[in-house]
DSSP file (Angstrom, degrees, kcal/mol; ACC not computed):
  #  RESIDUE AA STRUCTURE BP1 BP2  ACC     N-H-->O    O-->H-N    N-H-->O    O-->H-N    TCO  KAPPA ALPHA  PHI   PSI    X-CA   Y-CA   Z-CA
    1    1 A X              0   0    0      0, 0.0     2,-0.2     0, 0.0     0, 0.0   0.000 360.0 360.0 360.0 123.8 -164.1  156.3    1.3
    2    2 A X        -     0   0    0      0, 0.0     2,-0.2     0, 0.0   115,-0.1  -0.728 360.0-175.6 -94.6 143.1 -164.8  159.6    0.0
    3    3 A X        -     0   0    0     -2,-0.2     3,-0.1   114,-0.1   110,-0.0  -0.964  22.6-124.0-145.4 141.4 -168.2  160.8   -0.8
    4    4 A X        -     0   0    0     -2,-0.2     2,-0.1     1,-0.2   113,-0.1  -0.032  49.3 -74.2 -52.4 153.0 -169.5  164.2   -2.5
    5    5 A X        -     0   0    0     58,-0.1     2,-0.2     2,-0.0    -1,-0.2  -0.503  51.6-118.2 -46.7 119.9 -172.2  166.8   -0.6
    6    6 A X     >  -     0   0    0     -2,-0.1     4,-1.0     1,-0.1    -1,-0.0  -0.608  23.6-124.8 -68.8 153.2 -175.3  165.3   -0.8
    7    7 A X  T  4 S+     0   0    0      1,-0.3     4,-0.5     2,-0.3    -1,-0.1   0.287 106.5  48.7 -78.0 -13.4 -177.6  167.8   -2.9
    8    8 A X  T  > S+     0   0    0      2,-0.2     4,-1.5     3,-0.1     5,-0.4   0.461 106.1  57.8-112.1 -24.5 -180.3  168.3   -0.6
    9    9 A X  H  > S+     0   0    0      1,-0.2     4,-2.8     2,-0.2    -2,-0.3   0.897 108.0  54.3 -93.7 -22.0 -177.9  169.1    2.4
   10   10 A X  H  < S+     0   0    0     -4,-1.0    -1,-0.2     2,-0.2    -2,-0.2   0.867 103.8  48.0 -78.9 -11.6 -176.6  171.8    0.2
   11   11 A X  H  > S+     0   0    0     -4,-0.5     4,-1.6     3,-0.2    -1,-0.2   0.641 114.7  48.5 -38.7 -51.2 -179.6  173.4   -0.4
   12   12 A X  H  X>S+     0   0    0     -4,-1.5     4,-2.0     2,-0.2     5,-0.5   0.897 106.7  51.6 -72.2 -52.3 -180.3  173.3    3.3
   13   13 A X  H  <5S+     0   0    0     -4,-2.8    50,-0.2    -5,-0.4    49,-0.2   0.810 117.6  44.3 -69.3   4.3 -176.9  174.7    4.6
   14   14 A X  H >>>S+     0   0    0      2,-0.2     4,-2.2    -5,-0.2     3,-1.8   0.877 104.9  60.8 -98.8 -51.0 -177.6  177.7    1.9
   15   15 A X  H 3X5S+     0   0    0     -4,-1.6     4,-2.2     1,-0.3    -2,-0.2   0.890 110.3  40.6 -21.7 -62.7 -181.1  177.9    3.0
   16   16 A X  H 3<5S+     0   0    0     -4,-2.0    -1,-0.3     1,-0.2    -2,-0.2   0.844 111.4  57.4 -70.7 -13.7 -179.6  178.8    6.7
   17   17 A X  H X><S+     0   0    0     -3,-1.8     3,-2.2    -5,-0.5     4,-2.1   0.997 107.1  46.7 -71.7 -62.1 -177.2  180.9    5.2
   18   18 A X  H 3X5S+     0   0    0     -4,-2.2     4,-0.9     1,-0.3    -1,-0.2   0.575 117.0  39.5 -50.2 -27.6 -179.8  182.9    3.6
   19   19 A X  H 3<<S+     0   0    0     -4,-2.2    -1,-0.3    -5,-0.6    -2,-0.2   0.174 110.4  64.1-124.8  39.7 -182.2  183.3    6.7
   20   20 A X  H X> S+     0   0    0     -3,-2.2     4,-3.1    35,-0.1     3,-0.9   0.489 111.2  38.1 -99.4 -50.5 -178.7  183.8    8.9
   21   21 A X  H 3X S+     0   0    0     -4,-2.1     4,-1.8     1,-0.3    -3,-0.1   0.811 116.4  52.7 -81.4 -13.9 -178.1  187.2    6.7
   22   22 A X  H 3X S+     0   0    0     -4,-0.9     4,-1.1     2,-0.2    -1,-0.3   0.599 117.3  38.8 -74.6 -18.6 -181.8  188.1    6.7
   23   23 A X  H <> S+     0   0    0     -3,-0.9     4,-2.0     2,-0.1     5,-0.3   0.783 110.9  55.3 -93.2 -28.3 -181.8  187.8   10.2
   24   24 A X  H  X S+     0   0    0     -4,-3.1     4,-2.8     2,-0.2     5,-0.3   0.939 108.0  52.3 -59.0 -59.8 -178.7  189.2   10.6
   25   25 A X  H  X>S+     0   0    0     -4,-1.8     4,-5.8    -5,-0.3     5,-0.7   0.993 110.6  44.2 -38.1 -81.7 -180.0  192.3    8.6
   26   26 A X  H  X5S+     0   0    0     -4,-1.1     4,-4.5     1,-0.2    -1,-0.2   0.926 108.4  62.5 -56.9 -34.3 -183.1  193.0   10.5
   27   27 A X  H  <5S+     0   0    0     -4,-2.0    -1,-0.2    21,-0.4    -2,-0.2   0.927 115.1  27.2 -32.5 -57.1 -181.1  192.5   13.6
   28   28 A X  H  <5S+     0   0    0     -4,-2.8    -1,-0.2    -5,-0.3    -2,-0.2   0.993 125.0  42.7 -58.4 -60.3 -178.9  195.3   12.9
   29   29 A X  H  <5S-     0   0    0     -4,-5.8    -2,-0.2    -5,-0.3    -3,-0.2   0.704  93.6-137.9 -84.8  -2.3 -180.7  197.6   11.0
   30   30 A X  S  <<S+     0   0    0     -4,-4.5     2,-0.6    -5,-0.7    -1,-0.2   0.171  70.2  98.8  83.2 -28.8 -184.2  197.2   13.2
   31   31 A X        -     0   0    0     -6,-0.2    -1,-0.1    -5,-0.1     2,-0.1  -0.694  53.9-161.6-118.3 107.7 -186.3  197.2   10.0
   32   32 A X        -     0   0    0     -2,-0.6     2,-0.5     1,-0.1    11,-0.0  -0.241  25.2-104.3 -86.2 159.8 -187.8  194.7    8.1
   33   33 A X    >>  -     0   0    0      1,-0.1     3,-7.4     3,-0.1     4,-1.0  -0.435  28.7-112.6 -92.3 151.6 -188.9  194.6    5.2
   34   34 A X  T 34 S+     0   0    0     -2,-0.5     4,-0.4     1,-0.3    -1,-0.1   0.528 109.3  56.5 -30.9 -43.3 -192.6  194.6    4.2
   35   35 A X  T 34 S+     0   0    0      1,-0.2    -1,-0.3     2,-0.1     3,-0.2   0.811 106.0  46.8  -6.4 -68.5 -192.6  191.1    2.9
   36   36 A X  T X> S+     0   0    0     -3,-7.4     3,-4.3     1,-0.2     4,-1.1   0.805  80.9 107.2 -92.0 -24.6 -191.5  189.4    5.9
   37   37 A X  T 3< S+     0   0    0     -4,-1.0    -1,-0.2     1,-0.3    -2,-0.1   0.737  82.5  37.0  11.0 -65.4 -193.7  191.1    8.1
   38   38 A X  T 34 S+     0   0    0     -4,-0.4    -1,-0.3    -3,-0.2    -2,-0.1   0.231 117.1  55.9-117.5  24.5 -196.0  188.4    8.8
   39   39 A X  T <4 S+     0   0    0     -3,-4.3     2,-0.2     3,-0.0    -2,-0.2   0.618  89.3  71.9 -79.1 -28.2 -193.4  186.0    8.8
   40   40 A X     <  -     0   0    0     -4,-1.1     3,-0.1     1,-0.1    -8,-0.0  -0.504  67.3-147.6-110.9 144.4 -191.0  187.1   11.3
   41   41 A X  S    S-     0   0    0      1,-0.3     2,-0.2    -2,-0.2    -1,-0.1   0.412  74.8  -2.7 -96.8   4.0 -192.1  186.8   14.8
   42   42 A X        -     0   0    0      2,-0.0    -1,-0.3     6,-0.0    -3,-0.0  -0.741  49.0-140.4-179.3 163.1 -190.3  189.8   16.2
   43   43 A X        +     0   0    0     -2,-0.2     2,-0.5    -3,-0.1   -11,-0.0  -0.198  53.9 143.5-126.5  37.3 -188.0  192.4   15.0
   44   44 A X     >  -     0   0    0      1,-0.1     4,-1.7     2,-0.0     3,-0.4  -0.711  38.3-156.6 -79.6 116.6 -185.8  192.3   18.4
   45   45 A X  T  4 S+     0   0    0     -2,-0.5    -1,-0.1     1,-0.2   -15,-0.1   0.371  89.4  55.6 -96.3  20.4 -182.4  192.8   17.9
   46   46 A X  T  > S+     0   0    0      2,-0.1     4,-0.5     3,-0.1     3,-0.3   0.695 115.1  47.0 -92.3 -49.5 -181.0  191.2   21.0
   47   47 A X  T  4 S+     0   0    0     -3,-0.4     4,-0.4     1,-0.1     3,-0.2   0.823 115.2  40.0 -50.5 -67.1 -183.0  188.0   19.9
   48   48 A X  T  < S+     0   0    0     -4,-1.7   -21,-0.4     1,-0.2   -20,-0.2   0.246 103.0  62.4-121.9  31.8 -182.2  187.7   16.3
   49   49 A X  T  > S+     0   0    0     -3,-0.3     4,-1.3   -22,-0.1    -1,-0.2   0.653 105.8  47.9 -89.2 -32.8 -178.5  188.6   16.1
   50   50 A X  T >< S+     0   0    0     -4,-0.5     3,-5.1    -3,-0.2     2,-1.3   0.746 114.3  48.0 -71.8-102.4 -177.4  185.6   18.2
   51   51 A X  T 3> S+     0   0    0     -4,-0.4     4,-0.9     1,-0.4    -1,-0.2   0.495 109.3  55.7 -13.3 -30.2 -179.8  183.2   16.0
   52   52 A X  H 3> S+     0   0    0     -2,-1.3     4,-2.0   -29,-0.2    -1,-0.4   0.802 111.3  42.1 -66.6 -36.4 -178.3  184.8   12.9
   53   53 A X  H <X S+     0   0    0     -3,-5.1     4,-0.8    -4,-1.3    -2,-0.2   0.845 116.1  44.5 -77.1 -29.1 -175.0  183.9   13.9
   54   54 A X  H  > S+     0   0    0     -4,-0.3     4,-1.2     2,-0.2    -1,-0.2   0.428 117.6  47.8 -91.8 -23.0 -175.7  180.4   15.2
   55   55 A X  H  X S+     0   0    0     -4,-0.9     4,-3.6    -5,-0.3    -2,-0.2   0.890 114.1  47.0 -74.6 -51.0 -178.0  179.7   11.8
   56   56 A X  H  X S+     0   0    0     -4,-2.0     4,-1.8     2,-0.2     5,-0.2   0.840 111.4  53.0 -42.9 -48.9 -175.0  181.2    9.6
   57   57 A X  H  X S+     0   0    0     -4,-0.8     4,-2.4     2,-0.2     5,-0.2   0.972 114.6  40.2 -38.1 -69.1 -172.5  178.7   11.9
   58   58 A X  H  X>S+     0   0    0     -4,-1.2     4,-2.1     2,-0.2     5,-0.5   0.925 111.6  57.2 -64.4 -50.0 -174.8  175.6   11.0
   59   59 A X  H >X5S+     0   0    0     -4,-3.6     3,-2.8     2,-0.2     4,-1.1   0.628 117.2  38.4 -12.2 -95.4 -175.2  177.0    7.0
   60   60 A X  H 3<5S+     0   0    0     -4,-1.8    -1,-0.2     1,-0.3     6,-0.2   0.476 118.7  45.6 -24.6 -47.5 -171.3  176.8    7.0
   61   61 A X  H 3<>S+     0   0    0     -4,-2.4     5,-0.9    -5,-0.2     8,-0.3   0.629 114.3  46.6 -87.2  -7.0 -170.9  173.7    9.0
   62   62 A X  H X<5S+     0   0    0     -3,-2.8     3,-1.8    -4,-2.1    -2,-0.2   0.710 112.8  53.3 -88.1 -27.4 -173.8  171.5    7.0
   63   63 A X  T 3<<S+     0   0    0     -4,-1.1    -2,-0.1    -5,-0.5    -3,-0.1   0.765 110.6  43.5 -84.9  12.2 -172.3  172.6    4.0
   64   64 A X  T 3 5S-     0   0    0     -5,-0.2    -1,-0.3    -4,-0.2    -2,-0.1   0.201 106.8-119.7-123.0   4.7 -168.9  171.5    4.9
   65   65 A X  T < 5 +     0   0    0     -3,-1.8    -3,-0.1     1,-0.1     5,-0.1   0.549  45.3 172.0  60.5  17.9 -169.9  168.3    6.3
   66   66 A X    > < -     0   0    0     -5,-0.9     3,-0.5    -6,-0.2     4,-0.2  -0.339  37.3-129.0 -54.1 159.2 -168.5  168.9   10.0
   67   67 A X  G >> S+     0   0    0      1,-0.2     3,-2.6     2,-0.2     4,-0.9   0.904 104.5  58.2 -58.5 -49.2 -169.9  165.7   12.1
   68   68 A X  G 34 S+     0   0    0      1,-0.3     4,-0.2     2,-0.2    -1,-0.2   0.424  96.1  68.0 -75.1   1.7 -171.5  167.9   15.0
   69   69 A X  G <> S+     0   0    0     -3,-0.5     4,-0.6    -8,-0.3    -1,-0.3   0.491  91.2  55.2 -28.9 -39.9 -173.6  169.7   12.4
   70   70 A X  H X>>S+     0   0    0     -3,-2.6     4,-1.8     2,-0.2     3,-1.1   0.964 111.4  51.7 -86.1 -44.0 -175.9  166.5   11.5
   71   71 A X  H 3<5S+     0   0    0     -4,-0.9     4,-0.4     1,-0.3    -1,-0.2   0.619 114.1  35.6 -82.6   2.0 -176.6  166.6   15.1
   72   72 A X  H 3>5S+     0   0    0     -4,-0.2     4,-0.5     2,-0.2    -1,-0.3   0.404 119.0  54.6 -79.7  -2.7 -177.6  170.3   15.6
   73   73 A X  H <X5S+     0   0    0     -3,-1.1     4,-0.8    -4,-0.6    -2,-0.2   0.235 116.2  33.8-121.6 -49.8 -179.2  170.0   12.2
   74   74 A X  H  <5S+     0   0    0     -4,-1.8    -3,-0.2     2,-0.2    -2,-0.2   0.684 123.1  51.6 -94.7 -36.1 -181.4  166.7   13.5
   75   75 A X  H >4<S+     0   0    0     -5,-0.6     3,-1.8    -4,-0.4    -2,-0.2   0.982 107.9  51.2 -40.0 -75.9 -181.5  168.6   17.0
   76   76 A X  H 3X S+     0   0    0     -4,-0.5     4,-0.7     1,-0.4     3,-0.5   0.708 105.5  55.1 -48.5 -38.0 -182.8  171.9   15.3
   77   77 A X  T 3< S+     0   0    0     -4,-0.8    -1,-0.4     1,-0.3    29,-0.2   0.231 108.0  47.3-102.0  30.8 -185.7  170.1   13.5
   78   78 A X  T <4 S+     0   0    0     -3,-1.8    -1,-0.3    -4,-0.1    -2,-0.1  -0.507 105.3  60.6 -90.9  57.8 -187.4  168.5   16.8
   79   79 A X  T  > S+     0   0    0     -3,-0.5     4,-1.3     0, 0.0     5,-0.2   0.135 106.9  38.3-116.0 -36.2 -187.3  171.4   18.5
   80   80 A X  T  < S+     0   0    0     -4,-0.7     4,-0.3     2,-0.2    -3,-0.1   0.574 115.4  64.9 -95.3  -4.7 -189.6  173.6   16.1
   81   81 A X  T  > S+     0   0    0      2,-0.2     4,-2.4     3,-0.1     5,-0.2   0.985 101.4  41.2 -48.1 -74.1 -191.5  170.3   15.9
   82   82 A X  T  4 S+     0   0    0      1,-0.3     4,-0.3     2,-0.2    -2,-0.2   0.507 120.0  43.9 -68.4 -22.8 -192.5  170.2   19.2
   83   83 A X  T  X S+     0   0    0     -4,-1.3     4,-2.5     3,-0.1    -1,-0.3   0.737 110.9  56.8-101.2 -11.0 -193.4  174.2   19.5
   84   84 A X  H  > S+     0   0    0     -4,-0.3     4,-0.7    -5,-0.2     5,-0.4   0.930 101.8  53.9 -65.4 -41.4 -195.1  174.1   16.2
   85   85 A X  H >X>S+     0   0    0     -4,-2.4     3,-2.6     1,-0.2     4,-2.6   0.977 111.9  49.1 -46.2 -64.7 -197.5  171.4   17.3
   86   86 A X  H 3>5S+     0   0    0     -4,-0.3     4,-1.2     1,-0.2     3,-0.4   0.939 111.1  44.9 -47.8 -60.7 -198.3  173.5   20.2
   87   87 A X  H 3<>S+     0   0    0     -4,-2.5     5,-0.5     1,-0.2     8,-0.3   0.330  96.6  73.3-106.6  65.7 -198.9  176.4   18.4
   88   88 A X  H X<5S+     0   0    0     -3,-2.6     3,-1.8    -4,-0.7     4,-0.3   0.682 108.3  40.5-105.5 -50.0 -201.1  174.8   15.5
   89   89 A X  H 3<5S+     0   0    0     -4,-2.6    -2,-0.2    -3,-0.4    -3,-0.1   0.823 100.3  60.7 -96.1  -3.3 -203.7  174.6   18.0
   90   90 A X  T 3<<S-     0   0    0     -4,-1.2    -1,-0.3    -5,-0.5    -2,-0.1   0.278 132.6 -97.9 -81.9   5.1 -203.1  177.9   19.6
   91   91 A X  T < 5 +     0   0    0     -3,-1.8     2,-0.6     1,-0.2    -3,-0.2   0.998  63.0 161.2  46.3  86.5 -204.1  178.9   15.3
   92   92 A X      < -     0   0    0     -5,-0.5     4,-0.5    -4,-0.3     3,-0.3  -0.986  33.7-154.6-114.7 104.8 -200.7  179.4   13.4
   93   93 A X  S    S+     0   0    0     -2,-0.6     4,-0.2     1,-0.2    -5,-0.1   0.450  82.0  50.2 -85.1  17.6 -201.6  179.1   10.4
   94   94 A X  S  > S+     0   0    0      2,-0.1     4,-1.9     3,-0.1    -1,-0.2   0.594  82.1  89.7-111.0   0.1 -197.6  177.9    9.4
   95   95 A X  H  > S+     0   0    0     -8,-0.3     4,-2.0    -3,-0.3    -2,-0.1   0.784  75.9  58.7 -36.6 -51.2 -197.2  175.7   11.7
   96   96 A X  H >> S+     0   0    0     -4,-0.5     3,-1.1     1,-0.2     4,-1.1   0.969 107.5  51.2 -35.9 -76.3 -198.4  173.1    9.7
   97   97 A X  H >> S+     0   0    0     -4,-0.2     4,-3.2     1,-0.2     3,-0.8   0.872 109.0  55.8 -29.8 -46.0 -195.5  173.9    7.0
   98   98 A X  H 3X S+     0   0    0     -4,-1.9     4,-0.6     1,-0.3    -1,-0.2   0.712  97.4  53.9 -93.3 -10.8 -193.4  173.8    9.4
   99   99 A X  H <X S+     0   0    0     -4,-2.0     4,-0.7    -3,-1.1    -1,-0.3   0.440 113.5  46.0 -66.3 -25.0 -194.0  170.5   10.9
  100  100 A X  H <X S+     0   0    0     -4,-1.1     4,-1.8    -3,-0.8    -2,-0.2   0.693 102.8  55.2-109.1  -1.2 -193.6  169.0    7.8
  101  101 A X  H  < S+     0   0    0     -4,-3.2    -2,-0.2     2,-0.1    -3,-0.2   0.803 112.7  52.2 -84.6 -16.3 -190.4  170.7    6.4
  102  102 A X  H >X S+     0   0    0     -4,-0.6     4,-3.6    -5,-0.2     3,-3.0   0.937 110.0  48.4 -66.3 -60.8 -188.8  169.4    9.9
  103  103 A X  H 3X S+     0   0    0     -4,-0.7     4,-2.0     1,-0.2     5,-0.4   0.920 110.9  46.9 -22.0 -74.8 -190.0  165.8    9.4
  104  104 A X  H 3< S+     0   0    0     -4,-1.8     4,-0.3     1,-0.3    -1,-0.2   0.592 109.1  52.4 -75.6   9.8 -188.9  165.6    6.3
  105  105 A X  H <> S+     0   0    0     -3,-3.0     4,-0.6   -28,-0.2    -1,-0.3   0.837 114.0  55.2 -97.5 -39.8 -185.2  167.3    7.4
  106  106 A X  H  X S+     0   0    0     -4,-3.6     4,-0.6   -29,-0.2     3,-0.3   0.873 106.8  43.8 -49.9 -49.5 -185.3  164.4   10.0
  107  107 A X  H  < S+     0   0    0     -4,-2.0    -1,-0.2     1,-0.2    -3,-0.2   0.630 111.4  49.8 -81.0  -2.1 -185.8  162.0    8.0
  108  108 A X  H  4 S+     0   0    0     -5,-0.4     3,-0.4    -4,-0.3    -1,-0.2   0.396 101.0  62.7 -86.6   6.4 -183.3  162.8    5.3
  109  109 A X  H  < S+     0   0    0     -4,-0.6     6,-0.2    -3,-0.3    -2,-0.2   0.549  95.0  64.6 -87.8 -29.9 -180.7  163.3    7.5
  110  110 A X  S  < S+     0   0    0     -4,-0.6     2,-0.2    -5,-0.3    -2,-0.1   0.330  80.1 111.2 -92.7  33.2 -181.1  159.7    8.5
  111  111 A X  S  > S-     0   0    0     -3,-0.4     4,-2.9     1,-0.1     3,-0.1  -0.704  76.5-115.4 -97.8-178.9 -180.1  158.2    5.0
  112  112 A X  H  > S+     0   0    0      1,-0.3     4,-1.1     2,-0.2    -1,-0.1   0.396 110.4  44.6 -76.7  20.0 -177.3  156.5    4.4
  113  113 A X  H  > S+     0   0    0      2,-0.3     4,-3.9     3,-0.2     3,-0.4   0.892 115.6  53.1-118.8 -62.1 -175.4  158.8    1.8
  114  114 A X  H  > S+     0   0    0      1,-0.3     4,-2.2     2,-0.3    -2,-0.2   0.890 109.8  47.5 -85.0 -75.5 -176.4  161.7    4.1
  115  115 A X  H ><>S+     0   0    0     -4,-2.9     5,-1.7     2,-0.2     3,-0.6   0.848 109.6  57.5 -39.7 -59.3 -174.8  159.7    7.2
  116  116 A X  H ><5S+     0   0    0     -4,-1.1     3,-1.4    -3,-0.4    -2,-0.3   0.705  95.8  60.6  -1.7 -69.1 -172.0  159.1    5.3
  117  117 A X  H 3<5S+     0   0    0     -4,-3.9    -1,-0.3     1,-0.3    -2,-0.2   0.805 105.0  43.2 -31.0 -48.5 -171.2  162.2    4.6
  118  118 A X  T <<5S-     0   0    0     -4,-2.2    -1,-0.3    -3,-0.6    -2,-0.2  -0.007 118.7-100.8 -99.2  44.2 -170.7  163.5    7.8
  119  119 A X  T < 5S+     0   0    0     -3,-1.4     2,-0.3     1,-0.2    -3,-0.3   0.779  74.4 134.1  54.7  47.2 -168.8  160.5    8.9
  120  120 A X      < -     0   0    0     -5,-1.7     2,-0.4    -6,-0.2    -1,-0.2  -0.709  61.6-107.0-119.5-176.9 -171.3  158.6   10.8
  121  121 A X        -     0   0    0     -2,-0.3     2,-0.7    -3,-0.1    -6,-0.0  -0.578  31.0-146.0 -90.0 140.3 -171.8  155.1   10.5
  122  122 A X              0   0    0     -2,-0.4   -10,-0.0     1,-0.1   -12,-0.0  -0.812 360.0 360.0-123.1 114.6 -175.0  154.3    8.7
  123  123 A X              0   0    0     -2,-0.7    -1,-0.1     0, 0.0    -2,-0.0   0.407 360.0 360.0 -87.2 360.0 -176.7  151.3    9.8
Protein backbone atom coordinates (compact mmCIF):
# COMPACT_ATOMS: atom_id res chain seq x y z
CA UNK A 1 0.00 0.00 0.00
CA UNK A 2 1.26 3.25 -1.11
CA UNK A 3 0.80 6.29 0.95
CA UNK A 4 1.80 10.12 0.04
CA UNK A 5 4.32 12.39 2.51
CA UNK A 6 2.47 13.28 5.29
CA UNK A 7 2.28 17.20 5.34
CA UNK A 8 3.58 17.96 8.63
CA UNK A 9 6.73 15.56 8.09
CA UNK A 10 7.39 17.76 5.12
CA UNK A 11 7.40 20.80 6.78
CA UNK A 12 9.73 19.29 9.36
CA UNK A 13 12.35 17.66 6.94
CA UNK A 14 12.49 21.39 5.24
CA UNK A 15 12.60 22.87 8.60
CA UNK A 16 16.05 20.81 9.10
CA UNK A 17 17.07 21.56 5.81
CA UNK A 18 16.80 25.16 6.50
CA UNK A 19 18.67 25.25 9.96
CA UNK A 20 21.30 22.48 8.25
CA UNK A 21 22.30 25.43 5.66
CA UNK A 22 22.10 28.16 8.39
CA UNK A 23 24.24 26.25 10.32
CA UNK A 24 26.19 25.26 7.67
CA UNK A 25 26.75 29.02 6.77
CA UNK A 26 27.91 30.20 10.11
CA UNK A 27 30.00 27.24 10.30
CA UNK A 28 32.02 28.13 7.41
CA UNK A 29 31.94 31.61 7.22
CA UNK A 30 32.42 32.17 11.28
CA UNK A 31 29.75 34.99 11.29
CA UNK A 32 26.43 35.16 12.09
CA UNK A 33 24.11 37.17 11.46
CA UNK A 34 22.64 39.72 13.84
CA UNK A 35 19.31 38.13 14.14
CA UNK A 36 20.39 34.80 15.29
CA UNK A 37 22.62 36.11 17.74
CA UNK A 38 20.67 35.30 20.74
CA UNK A 39 19.56 32.24 19.36
CA UNK A 40 22.58 30.37 18.46
CA UNK A 41 24.50 29.05 21.30
CA UNK A 42 27.93 29.31 19.78
CA UNK A 43 29.40 30.30 16.63
CA UNK A 44 32.17 27.32 16.69
CA UNK A 45 32.87 25.97 13.62
CA UNK A 46 34.16 22.57 14.53
CA UNK A 47 30.67 22.16 16.46
CA UNK A 48 28.28 23.33 13.94
CA UNK A 49 29.54 21.94 10.62
CA UNK A 50 29.11 18.30 11.73
CA UNK A 51 25.41 19.19 13.05
CA UNK A 52 24.73 20.92 9.77
CA UNK A 53 25.57 17.94 7.92
CA UNK A 54 23.79 15.37 10.17
CA UNK A 55 20.48 17.94 10.31
CA UNK A 56 20.75 18.30 6.34
CA UNK A 57 21.09 14.15 6.30
CA UNK A 58 17.75 13.86 8.46
CA UNK A 59 15.94 16.95 6.26
CA UNK A 60 16.66 14.68 3.16
CA UNK A 61 15.92 11.43 4.78
CA UNK A 62 12.45 12.59 6.59
CA UNK A 63 11.49 14.03 3.55
CA UNK A 64 12.06 10.90 1.62
CA UNK A 65 10.51 8.67 4.05
CA UNK A 66 13.78 6.39 4.78
CA UNK A 67 12.65 4.07 7.87
CA UNK A 68 15.83 4.90 10.11
CA UNK A 69 14.80 8.60 9.87
CA UNK A 70 11.47 8.26 12.04
CA UNK A 71 13.89 6.83 14.55
CA UNK A 72 16.58 9.66 14.62
CA UNK A 73 13.68 12.00 14.17
CA UNK A 74 11.73 10.44 17.50
CA UNK A 75 15.45 9.97 18.99
CA UNK A 76 16.36 13.77 18.20
CA UNK A 77 13.24 15.13 19.96
CA UNK A 78 13.94 13.30 23.54
CA UNK A 79 17.19 14.28 23.60
CA UNK A 80 16.64 18.26 23.56
CA UNK A 81 13.75 17.32 25.83
CA UNK A 82 15.70 16.08 28.49
CA UNK A 83 18.52 19.07 28.25
CA UNK A 84 15.86 21.68 27.87
CA UNK A 85 14.16 20.64 31.17
CA UNK A 86 17.44 21.11 32.75
CA UNK A 87 18.14 24.23 31.44
CA UNK A 88 14.59 25.82 32.10
CA UNK A 89 15.58 25.87 35.56
CA UNK A 90 19.14 26.94 35.03
CA UNK A 91 16.66 30.31 33.33
CA UNK A 92 16.49 29.70 29.43
CA UNK A 93 14.01 31.44 28.59
CA UNK A 94 13.39 28.98 25.21
CA UNK A 95 13.46 26.14 26.71
CA UNK A 96 10.03 26.13 27.33
CA UNK A 97 9.43 26.39 23.35
CA UNK A 98 11.40 23.91 23.01
CA UNK A 99 9.93 21.31 25.11
CA UNK A 100 6.92 21.62 23.53
CA UNK A 101 7.81 21.68 19.79
CA UNK A 102 9.63 18.19 20.72
CA UNK A 103 6.50 16.74 22.36
CA UNK A 104 4.53 17.53 19.89
CA UNK A 105 7.19 16.03 17.08
CA UNK A 106 6.95 12.91 19.37
CA UNK A 107 3.81 12.54 19.31
CA UNK A 108 3.09 13.04 15.71
CA UNK A 109 5.49 10.86 14.64
CA UNK A 110 3.53 8.18 16.45
CA UNK A 111 0.36 8.41 14.24
CA UNK A 112 -0.65 6.03 12.11
CA UNK A 113 -0.36 7.75 8.63
CA UNK A 114 2.98 9.00 9.82
CA UNK A 115 4.05 5.34 10.73
CA UNK A 116 2.92 4.27 7.63
CA UNK A 117 4.81 6.24 5.78
CA UNK A 118 7.95 5.18 6.77
CA UNK A 119 7.05 1.54 6.67
CA UNK A 120 6.49 0.78 10.17
CA UNK A 121 3.70 -1.08 11.42
CA UNK A 122 1.21 1.07 13.20
CA UNK A 123 -0.46 -0.44 15.97
Amino acid sequence: MAIGRPFLITIIAVGYIINAAIELFVGISGVAPNFLLRFITSANSPYLIPLGLWQGTLGLALFKGWRWAWWLAVLGAYLPIITHVIASFRGEPWAWGTILWNFLVVFYMQSRDVQAFFGREAY
